[in-house]
N, C-alpha and C positions, 0 to 999 in steps of 0.2 A: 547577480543572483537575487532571485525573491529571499522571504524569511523562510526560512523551515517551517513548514506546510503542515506536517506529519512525523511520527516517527513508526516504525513497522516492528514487530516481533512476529517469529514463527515459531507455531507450536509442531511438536511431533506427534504427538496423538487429536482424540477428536478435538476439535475448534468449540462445539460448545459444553464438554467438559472443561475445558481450558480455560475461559471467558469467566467463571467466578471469579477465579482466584488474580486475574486483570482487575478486577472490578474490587475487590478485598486491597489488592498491595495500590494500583494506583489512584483508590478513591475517586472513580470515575464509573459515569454510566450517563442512561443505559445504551448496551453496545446496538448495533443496528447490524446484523447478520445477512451475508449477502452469499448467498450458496451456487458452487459452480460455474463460478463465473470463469467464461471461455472467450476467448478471441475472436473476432473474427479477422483477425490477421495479426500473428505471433512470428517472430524471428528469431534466431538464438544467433550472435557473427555473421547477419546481414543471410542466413540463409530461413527455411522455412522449418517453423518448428510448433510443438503445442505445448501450454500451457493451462491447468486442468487446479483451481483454488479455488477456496471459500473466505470470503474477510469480510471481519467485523470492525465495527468503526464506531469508536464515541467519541468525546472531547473533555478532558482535565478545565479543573475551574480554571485556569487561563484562556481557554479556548481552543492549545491544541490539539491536535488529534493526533487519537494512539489509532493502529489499525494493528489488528493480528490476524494473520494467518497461519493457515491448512495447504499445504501442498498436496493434493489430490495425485496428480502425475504431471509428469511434464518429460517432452523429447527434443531432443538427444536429452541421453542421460546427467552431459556437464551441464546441462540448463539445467536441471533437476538440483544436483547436488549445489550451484551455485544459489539459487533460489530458495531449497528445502532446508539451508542449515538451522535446527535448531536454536531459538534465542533471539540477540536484539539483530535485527537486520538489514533497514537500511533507514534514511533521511527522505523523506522528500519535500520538493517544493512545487511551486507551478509559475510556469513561464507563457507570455502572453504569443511570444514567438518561439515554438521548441525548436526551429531549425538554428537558430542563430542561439540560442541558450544550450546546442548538442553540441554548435560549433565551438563557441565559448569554452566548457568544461573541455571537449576534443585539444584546444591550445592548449589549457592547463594541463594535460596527461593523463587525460581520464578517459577511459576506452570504453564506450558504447557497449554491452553485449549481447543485450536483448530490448525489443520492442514488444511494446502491445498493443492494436486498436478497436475497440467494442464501440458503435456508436458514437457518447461525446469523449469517450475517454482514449483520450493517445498518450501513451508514455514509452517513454525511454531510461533505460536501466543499465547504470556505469559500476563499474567494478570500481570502487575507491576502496579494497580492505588494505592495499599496499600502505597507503599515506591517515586513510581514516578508521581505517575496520571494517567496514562495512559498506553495503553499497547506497549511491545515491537515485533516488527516480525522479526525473522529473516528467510532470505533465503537462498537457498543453489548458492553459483555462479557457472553459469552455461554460455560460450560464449553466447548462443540467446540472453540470457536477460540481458548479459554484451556490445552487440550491442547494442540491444533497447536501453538501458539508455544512453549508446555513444550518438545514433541518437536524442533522445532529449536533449541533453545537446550543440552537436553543433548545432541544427537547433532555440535554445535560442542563442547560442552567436551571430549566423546571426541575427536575426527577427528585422526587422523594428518596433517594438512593434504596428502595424497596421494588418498590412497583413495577413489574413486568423489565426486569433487567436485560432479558434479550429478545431482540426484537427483529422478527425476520421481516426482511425486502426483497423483493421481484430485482 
């Protein structure tokens, strides 16, 4: 296993009403707003499904990243509810090889249940609330998305913790 990567919250109402008050308790910013972000190939239990979010992503003075989300929709409905709850959500990390880090956790006991692939981002999303609470994602590292999280991680060690706190991205 890499280090924890990430850690995920989801909110129930809108994402950037919600994002203050991330920014107030974790003394973190500015967050980077990424709206609507859709699969282009989504599974829910190895079959086909959609997934319909928005997430925001900054970095804590250590460097890790919080990411929160908006559950827009999502089908079947048990992907919804496993994905929509409320609160802190899941762990992630990023693995160089996600087939052999799926297989890895799959020995440990931890059951796959949903996928997502947009471009450079693939991940895989294990139910761990039985032993940890919450679920784990992991993703495949990929340079684009080893930028992106560069780019939020130095544009937190600048930030005046005022200036332009939420920050939309394509």
């Amino acid at each position: 296993m890499s280090d924890i990567h990430h850690i995920g919250y989801v909110v129930e109402g809108d994402l950037r009403d919600a994002l203050p008050g991330f920014i107030m308790a974790l003394d973190t910013g500015p967050f980077f707003l990424i709206e609507h972000l859709r699969f282009d190939e989504t599974t829910y239990r190895g079959a086909p499904a959609e997934y319909d979010h928005s997430s925001a992503f900054a970095a804590t003075a250590s460097g890790m990243l919080v990411e929160v989300s908006q559950v827009h929709s999502a089908s079947p409905p048990e992907l919804r509810d496993l994905l929509g709850r409320p609160g802190f959500g899941h762990v992630g990390w990023l693995a160089d090889d996600l087939e052999d880090e799926t297989a890895r956790l799959r020995a440990r006991g931890l059951e796959p249940f949903h996928t997502g692939r947009t471009g450079p981002a693939d991940a895989v999303w294990f139910d761990a609330r039985a032993t940890l609470g919450h679920h784990v994602e992991v993703l495949r590292s990929a340079p684009p998305l080893l930028g992106f999280y560069e780019s939020v991680r130095a544009a937190g060690a600048e930030w005046d913790g005022v200036t332009d706190p939420i920050r939309t991205r394509g």
